[in-house]
BAKOLVO-573925 format. One record per residue: x, y, z of N, C-alpha, C in turn. Coordinates in nm, 3 decimals. Layout:
BEGIN
> X|Y|Z|X|Y|Z|X|Y|Z .
...
//
This chain:
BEGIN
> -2.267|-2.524|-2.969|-2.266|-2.499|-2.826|-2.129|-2.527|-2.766 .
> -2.058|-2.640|-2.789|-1.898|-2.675|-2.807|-1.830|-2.599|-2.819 .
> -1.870|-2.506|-2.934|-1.712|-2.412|-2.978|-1.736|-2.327|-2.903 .
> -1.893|-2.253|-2.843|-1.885|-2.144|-2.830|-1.854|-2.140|-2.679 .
> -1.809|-2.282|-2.596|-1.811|-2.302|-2.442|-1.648|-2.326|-2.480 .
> -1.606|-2.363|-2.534|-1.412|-2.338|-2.585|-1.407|-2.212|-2.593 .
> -1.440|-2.129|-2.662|-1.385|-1.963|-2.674|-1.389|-1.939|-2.581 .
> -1.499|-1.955|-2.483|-1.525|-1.878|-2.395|-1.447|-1.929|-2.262 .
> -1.395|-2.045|-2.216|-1.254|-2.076|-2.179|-1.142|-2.093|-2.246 .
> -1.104|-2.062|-2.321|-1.002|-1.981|-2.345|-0.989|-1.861|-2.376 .
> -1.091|-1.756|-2.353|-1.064|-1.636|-2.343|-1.013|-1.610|-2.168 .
> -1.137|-1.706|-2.098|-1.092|-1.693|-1.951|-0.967|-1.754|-1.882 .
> -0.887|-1.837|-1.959|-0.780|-1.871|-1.966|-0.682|-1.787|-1.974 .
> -0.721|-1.684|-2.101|-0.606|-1.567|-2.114|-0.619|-1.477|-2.030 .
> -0.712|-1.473|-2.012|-0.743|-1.355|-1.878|-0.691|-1.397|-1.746 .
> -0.689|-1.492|-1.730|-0.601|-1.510|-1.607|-0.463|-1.569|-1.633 .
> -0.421|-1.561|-1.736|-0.260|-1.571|-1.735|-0.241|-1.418|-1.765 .
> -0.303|-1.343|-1.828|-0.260|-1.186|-1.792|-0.273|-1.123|-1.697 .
> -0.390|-1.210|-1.576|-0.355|-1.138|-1.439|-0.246|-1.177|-1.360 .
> -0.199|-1.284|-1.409|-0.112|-1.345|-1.301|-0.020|-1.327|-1.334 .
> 0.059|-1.319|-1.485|0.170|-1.207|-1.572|0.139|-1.098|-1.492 .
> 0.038|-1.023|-1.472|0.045|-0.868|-1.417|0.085|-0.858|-1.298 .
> 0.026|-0.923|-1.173|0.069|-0.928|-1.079|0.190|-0.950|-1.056 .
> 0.267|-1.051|-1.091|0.442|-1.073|-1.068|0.501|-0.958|-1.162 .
> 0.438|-0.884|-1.258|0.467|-0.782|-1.329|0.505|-0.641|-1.202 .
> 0.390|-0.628|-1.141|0.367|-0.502|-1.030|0.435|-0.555|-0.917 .
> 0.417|-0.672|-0.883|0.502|-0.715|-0.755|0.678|-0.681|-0.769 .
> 0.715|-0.688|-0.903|0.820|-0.672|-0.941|0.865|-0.499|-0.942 .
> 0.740|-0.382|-0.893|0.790|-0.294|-0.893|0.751|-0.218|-1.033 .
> 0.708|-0.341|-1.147|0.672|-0.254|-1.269|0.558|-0.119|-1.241 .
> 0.566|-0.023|-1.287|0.408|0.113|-1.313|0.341|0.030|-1.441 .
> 0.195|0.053|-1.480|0.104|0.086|-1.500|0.143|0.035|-1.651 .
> 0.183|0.171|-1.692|0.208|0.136|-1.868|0.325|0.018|-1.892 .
> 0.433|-0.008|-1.760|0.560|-0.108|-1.798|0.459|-0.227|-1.830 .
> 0.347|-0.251|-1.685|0.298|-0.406|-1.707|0.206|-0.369|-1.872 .
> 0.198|-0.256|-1.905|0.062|-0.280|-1.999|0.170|-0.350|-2.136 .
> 0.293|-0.264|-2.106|0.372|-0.303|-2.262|0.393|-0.466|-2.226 .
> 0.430|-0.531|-2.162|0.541|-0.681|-2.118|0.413|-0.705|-2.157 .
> 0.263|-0.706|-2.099|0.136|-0.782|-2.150|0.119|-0.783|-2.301 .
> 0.112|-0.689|-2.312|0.102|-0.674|-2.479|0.248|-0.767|-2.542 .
> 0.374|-0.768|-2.518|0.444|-0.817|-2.555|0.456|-0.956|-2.608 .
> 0.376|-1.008|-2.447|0.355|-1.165|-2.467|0.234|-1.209|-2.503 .
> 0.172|-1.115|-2.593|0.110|-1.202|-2.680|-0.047|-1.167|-2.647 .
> -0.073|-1.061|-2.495|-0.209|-1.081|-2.449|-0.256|-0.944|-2.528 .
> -0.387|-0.976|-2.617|-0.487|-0.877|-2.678|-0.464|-0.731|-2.576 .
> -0.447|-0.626|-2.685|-0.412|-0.465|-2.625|-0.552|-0.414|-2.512 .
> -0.676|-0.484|-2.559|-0.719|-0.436|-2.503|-0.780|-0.499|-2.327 .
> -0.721|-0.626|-2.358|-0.679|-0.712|-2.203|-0.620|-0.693|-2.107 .
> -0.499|-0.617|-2.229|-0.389|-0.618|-2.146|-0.358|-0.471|-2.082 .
> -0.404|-0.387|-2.157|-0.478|-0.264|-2.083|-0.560|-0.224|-1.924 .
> -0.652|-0.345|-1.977|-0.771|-0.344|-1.831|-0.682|-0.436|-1.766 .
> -0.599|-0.516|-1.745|-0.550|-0.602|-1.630|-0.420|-0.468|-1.600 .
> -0.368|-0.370|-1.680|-0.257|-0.314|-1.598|-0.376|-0.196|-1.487 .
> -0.456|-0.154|-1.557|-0.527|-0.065|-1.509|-0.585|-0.099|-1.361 .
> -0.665|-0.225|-1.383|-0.706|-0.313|-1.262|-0.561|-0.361|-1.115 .
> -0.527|-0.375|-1.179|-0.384|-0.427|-1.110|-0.337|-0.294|-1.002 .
> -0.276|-0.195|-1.101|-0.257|-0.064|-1.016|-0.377|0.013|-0.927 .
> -0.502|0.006|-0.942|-0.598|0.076|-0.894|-0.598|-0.023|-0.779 .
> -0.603|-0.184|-0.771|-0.582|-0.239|-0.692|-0.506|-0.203|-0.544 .
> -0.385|-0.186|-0.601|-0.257|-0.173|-0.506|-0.245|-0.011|-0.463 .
> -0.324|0.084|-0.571|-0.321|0.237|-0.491|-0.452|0.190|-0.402 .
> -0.569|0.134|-0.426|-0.661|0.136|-0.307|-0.615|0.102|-0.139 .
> -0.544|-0.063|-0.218|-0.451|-0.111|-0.042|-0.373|0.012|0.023 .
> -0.305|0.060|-0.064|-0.193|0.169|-0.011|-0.296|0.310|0.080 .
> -0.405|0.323|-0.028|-0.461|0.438|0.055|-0.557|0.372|0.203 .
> -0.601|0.262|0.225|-0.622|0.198|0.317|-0.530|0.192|0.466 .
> -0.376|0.134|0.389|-0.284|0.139|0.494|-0.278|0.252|0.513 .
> -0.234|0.371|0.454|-0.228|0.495|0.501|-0.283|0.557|0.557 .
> -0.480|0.522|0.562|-0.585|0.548|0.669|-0.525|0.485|0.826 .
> -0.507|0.405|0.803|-0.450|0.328|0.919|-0.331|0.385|1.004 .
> -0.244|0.418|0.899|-0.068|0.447|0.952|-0.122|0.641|1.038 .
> -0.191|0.684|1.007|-0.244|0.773|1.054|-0.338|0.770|1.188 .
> -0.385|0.692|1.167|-0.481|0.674|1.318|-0.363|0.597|1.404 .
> -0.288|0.567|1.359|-0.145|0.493|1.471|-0.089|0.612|1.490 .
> -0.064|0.691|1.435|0.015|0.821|1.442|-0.003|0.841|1.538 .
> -0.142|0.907|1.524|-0.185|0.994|1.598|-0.197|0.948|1.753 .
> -0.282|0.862|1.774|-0.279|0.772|1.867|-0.127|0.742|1.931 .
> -0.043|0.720|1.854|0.084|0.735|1.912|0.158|0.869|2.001 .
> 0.101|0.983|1.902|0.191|1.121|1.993|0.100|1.145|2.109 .
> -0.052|1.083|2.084|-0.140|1.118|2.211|-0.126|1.051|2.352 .
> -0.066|0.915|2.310|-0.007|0.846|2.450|0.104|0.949|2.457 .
> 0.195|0.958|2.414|0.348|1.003|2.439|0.292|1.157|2.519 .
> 0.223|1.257|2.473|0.153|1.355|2.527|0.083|1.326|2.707 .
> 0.005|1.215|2.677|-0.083|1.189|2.799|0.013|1.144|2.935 .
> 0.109|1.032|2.901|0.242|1.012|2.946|0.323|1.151|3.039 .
> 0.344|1.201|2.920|0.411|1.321|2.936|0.334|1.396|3.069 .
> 0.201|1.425|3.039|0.114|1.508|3.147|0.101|1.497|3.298 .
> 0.027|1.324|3.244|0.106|1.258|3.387|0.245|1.285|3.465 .
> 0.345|1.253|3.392|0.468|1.241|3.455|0.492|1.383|3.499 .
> 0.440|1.498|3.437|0.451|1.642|3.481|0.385|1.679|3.585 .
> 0.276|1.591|3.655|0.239|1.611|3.781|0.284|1.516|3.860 .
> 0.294|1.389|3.861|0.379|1.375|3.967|0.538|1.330|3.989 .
> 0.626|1.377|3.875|0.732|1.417|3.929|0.796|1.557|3.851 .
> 0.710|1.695|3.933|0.758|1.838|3.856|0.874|1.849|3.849 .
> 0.994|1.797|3.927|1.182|1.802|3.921|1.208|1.751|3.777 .
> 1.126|1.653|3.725|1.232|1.593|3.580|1.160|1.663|3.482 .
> 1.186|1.761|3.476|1.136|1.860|3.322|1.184|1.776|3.199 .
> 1.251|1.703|3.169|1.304|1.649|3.053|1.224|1.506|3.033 .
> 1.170|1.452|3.148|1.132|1.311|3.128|0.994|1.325|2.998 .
> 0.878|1.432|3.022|0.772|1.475|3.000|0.813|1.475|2.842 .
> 0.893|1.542|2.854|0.880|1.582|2.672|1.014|1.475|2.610 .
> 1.079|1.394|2.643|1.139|1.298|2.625|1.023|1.162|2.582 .
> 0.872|1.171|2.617|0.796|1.135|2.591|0.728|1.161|2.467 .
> 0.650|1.268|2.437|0.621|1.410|2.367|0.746|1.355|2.216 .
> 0.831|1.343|2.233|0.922|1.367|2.076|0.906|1.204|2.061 .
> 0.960|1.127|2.153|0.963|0.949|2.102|0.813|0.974|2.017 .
> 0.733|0.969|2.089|0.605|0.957|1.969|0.552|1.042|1.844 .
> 0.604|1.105|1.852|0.619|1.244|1.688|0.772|1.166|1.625 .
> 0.887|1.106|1.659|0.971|0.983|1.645|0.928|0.885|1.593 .
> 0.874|0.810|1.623|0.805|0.723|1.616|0.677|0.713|1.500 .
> 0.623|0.797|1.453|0.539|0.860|1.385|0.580|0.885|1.257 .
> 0.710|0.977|1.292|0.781|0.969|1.140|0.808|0.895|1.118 .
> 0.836|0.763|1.134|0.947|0.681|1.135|0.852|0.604|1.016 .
> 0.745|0.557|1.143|0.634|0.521|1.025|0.552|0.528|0.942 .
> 0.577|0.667|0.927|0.580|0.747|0.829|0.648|0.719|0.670 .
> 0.778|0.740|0.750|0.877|0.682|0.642|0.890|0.542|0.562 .
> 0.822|0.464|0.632|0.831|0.356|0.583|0.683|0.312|0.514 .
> 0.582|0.416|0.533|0.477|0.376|0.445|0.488|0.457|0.336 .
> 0.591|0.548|0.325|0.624|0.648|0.187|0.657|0.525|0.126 .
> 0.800|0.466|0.176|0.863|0.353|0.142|0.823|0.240|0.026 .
> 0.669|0.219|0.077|0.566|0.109|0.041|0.480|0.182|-0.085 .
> 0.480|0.286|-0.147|0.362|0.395|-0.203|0.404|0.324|-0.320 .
> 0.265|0.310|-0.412|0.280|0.258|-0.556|0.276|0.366|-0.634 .
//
């Protein structure tokens, strides 16, 4: 009952020094197969070290497609003030034609911008 409660922490032992190798692995920018080889390298079983690169990346594309649900509903929400803004300001002051859509681009501006910076972030 001894040995077989030892294997079985230290298998869970290795399993979490290959997640935590993986993670500073991916945090570091490594893909998928880099963390699977460095795991395998140091020593963690191919087929551990497989499911922790696999787990690891599916991880960080889920967050990413999450934020990106998000960076989208800001978008949008963003050019729709800049629009609503705009509408307003086109009725009550019709002389500044430029103020309206000086509104109108900051938030399609603004949009890309953060845009750009959640490309930036993409695993």
């Amino acid at each position: 009952m001894s040995k077989q409660f030892s294997r079985e922490k230290a298998a869970s032992d290795i399993e979490m020094k290959a997640y935590s190798i993986g993670i500073k692995l991916k945090n570091s920018g490594l893909n998928e197969n880099a963390i699977y080889a460095k795991l395998e390298k140091q020593g963690i079983p191919v087929d551990l070290a497989l499911e922790v690169a696999q787990n690891i990346t599916l991880e960080s594309r889920k967050k990413f497609k999450k934020e990106e649900k998000h960076f989208w509903s800001l978008a949008i929400l963003q050019i729709g003030l800049g629009a609503l803004v705009a509408l307003i300001l086109a009725i009550l002051l019709p002389e500044k034609k430029d103020l309206p859509i000086n509104f109108i681009v900051m938030g399609i501006l603004l949009a890309l911008n953060w845009w750009r910076k959640m490309n930036s972030l993409k695993p």
